[in-house]
C-alpha positions in Angstrom: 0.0 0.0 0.0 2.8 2.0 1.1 4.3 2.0 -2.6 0.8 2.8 -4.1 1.3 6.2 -2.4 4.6 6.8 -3.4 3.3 5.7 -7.1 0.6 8.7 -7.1 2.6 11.0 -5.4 3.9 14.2 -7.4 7.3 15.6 -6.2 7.5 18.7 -7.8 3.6 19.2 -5.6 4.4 20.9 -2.3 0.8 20.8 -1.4 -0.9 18.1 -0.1 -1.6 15.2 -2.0 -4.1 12.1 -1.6 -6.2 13.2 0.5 -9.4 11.7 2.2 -11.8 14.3 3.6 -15.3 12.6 5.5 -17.2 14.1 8.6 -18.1 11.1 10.7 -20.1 12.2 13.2 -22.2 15.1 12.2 -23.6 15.9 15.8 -20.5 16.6 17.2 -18.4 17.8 14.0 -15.9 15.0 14.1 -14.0 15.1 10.3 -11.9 12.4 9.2 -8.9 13.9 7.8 -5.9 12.7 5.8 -3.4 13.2 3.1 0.3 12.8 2.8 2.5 15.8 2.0 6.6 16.1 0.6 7.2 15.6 4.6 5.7 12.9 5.1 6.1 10.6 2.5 9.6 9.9 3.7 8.7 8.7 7.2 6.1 6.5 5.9 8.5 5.1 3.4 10.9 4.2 6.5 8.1 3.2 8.7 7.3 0.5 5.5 11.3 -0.5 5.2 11.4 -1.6 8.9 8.5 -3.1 9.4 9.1 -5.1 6.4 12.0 -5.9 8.0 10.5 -6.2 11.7 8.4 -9.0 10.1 11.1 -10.9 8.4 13.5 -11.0 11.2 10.4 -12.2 13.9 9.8 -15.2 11.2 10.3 -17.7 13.6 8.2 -16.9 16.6 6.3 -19.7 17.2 4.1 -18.8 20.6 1.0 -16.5 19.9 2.0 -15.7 16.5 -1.2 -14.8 15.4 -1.7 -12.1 18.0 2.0 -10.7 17.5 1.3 -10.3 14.0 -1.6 -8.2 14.5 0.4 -6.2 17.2 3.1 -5.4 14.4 0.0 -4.6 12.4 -1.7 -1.9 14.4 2.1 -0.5 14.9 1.7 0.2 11.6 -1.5 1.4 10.9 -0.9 3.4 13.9 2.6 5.3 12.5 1.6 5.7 8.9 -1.7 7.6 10.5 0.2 9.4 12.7 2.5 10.6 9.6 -0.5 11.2 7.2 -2.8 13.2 9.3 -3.6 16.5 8.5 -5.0 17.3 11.7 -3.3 17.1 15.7 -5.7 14.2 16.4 -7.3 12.0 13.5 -10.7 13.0 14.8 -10.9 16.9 15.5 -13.4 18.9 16.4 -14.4 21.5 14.0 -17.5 24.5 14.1 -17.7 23.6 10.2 
């Protein structure tokens, strides 16, 4: 997924690029916000080199493998949305 971004990603673009825009909750004005900038995509392209390589090297762990695959999952789910949001928190409260 992670080369998928760097595929569509323009680097002569200093603005943001790919981004995803939703409100979730309309009560309370909680927006969904991502998109990956030229700061950015270098982090996420690390974060994807070392957990490629996190994975390879913890090949043979053989006790609750399942659940220490979905750890190193969420690790990553967790970095590349800390790197591609747009706002402080991924859900932000906005008057819009």
């Amino acid at each position: 997924m992670t080369f998928v971004f760097y595929y569509h990603f323009q680097l002569y673009d200093t603005l943001t690029q790919l981004k995803e825009d939703s409100k979730c909750i309309n009560i309370f004005y909680f927006n969904w916000r991502l998109g990956i900038d030229g700061l950015s995509i270098g982090p996420i392209l690390l974060i994807r080199f070392i957990t490629t390589l996190a994975t390879l090297v913890a090949w043979p762990v053989t006790q609750n493998s399942q659940f220490f695959y979905f750890l190193i999952l969420a690790m990553y789910n967790g970095q590349i949305g800390i790197f591609s949001s747009r706002d402080l928190l991924p859900f932000s409260s906005c008057g819009n």
